[in-house]
N, C-alpha and C positions, 0 to 999 in steps of 0.2 A: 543494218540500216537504222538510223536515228529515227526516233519520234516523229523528227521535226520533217524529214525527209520522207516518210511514209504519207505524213499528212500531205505535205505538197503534189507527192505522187499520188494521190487520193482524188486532190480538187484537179489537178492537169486531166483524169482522167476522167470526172466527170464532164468536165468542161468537154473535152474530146467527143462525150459521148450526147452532148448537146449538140454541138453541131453538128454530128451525128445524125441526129434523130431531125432537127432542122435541115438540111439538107434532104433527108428523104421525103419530107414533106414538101420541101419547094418544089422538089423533083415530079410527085408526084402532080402538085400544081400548077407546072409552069407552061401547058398550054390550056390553062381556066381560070386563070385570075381574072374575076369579076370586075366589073365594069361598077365605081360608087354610085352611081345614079340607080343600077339594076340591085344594088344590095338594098338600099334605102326603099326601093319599091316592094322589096322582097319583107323590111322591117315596117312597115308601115300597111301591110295587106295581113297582120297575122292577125288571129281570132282572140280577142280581148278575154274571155272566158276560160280559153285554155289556157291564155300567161297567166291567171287569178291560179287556176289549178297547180302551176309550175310554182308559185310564189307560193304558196300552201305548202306543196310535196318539199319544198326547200327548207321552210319551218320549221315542218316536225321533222323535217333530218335532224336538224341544231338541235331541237329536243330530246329528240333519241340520244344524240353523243352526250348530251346532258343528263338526262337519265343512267347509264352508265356509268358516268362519275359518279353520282347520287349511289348507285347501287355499289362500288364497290368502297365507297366513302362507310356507306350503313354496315359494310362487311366489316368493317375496321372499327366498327363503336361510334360515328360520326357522323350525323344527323344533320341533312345541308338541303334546305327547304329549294323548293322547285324552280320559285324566281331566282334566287342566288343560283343556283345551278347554271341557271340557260343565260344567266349575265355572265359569269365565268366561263362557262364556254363559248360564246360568241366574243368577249375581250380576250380570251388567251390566244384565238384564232385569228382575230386582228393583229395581235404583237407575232403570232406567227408568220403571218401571211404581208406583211407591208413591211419589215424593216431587216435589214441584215442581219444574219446569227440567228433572227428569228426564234426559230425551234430554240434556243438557249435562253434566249430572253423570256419567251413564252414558259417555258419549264418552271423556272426560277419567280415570276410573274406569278403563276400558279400555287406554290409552293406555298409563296406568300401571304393569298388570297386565302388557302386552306389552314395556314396556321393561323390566320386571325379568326378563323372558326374553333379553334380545336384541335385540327389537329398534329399530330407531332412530325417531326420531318420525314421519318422513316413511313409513315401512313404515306404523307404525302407522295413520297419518290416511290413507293408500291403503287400508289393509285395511279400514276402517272405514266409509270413501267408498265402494267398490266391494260390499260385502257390502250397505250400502242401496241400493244400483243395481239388481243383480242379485235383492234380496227386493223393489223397487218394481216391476222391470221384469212381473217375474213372475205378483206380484199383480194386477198391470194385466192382465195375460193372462186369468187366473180373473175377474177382475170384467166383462170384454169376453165370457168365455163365458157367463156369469151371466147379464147384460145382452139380449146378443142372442140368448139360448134362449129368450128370455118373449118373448110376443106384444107385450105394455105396454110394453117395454122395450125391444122391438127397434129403431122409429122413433128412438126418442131417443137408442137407441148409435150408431144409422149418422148421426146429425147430428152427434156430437160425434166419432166418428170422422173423421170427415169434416174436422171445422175443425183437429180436432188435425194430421190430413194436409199439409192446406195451410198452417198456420202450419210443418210442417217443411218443406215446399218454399219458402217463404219464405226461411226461416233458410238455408237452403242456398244459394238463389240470391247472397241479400246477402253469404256466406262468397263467395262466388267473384267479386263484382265489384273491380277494382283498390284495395287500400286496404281493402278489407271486413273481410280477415282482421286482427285487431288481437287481441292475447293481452294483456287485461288482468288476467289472472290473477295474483295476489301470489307470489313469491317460495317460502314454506311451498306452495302447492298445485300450483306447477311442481316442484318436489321432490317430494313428495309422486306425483304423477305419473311423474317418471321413475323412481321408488323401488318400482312393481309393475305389472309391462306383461304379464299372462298369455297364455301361446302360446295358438292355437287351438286344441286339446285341450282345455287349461284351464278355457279358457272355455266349452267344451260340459258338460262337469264342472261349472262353477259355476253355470251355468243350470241345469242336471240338479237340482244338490243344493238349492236355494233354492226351485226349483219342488215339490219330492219333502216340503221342509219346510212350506208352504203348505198340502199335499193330505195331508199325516196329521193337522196342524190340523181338517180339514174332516172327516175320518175317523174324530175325534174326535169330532164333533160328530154325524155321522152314528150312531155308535155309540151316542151319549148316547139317541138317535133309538129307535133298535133299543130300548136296555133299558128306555125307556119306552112303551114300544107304540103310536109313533107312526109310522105310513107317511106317510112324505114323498117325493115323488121325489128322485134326485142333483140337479137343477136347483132346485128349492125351496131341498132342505137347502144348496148352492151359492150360491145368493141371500140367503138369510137368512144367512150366514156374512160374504160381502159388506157386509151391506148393516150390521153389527154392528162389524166392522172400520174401513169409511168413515165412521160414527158417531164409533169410538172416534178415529181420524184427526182428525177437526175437531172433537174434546170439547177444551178447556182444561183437565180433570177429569185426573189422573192414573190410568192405565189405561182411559179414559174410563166410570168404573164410574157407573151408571143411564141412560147413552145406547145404552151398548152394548147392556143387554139392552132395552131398550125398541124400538131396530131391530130385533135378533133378531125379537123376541114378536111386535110388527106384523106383522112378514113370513109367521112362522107362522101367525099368528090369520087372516091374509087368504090364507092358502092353504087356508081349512076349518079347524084344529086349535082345541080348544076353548082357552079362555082357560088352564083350569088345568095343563092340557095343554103347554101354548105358555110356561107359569112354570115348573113343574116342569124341562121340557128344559135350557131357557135358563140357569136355578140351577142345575142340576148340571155344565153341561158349564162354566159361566163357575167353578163352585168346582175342577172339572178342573182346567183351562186359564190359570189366572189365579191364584186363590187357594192351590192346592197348587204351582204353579209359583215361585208369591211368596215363600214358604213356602221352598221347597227351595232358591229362590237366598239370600236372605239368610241361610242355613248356609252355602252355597258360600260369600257374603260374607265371611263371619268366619274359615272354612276356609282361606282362598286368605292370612291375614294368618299372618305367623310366627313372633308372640309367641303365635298363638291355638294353632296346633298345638303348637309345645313346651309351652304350659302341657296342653295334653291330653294327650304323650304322657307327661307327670310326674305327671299323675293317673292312668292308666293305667297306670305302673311301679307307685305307689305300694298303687295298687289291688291287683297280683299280690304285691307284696311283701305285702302286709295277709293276703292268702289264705294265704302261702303259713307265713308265721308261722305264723296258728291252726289249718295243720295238722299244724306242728312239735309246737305247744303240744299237740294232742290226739292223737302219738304217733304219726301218719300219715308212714314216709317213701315215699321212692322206692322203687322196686323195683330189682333190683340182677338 
């Protein structure tokens, strides 16, 4: 089978597996779809204090995935101050999240941003490669706690735990048979490899701050929870986070927007929450999260270019100079 042919077979079967996953969700919805007037009362009754708290937990998520870059940037020799950090990772997740290819363009977006720092392309495509390790490896973790804290869902983790197990013992045995070991990795990814090798410190660190950035995501969403007066357990609200993520994972949709919330909503509606209930949440935490995020990197986008800042800070001279004329003009000086 061709290249070209596998990838086709690739996107048919994600696609398949969206509608997939949409369908279950309408199914599970389709005697609770909310009434708009009952959602809008539901968005409009939530506690002002708690969304400040959700908009916060949302924040230092971004900072966390940012911190992370920072750190495995510093493991490679590469020194990349805190505000440059959390502008690059809130614009790279904007070119991720709103445009097609996304993830490629974001990659390569990145790449770019870190070479005009420093560093060299092999850093770059390490830092990039291990940052989705360590936020995959992670997520796997919360979606396995997820999983196996429901009754429904406990069987079907320990069977897929289970194959995932023994396809590693597999892989491992075949690495150690005479000849097994064959490294047919290209040239850019063995550079790239020898180009950021984190000490064991490090590495408790990069697990720390990737896992730290996952759980104020959900802390967000839990929040969202609170200011609309809905009691959900952490395992619920853990689930439904899950299970909106895994959605947006195998949507073809950029940011996987109406699969995502349609996981969410299912997950809540089938834990008791009423329909209007179960939209309201969903819409505020996905405009949190997603929306205002989107928002805030494509500023960063434009911020982080450096024709955009010198022309702002020539507007900004021009602006003090404009002030400072009309108050020559009306007689106003310094004081002396």
């Amino acid at each position: 089978m061709s290249p070209a042919s596998v990838a086709h077979a690739a996107r048919r079967l994600r696609g398949a597996a969206v509608v997939g996953v949409a369908g279950v969700a309408l199914f599970a919805l389709r005697d609770r779809i909310p009434d708009p007037d009952a959602v809008w009362a539901s968005v409009r009754g939530v506690n002002l204090g708690w969304l400040a708290v959700a908009v916060v937990a949302e924040g230092l998520s971004m900072r966390l995935f940012a911190g992370l870059l920072r750190r495995l940037l510093r493991s490679g020799g590469i020194r990349l101050t805190r505000p440059r950090s959390v502008a690059v990772a809130y614009a790279r997740n904007a070119v991720s999240s709103s445009l097609p290819a996304g993830p490629v363009l974001s990659a390569a977006f990145t790449i770019r941003e870190l070479g005009r720092l420093g560093a060299s392309k092999p850093l770059s495509v390490a830092t990039l490669v291990l940052s989705a390790v360590y936020s995959t490896a992670t997520f796997a973790v919360l979606g396995l706690v997820a999983l196996l804290g429901g009754d429904a869902t406990r069987g079907p983790a320990l069977i897929a735990l289970g194959a995932v197990a023994a396809a590693a013992v597999a892989v491992v045995r075949l690495r150690r048979r005479p000849g097994g070991h064959r490294s047919c990795a290209s040239p850019r990814i063995l550079a790239a490899r020898d180009a950021l090798r984190p000490a064991g410190g490090d590495r408790l660190v990069l697990a720390v701050l990737a896992l730290a950035n996952w759980l104020m995501d959900v802390a967000c969403l839990a929040a969202v929870c609170a200011a609309a007066g809905v009691a959900l357990g952490p395992h619920t609200v853990l689930l439904g986070y899950v299970a909106g993520k895994v959605a947006a994972t195998v949507a073809v949709i950029p940011g996987g927007l109406g699969v995502t919330e349609l996981g969410m909503a299912a997950t809540f509606v089938g834990a008791g929450v009423t329909g209007s209930m179960a939209v309201a949440v969903v819409a505020l935490y996905r405009l949190i999260s997603y929306w205002a995020v989107l928002a805030v990197g494509w500023v960063a986008w434009l911020l982080l270019h450096d024709q955009v800042r010198a022309r702002l800070a020539a507007a900004g001279r021009w602006l003090l100079g404009l002030v400072g004329h009309h108050e020559d003009e009306a007689g106003v000086r310094p004081a002396r």
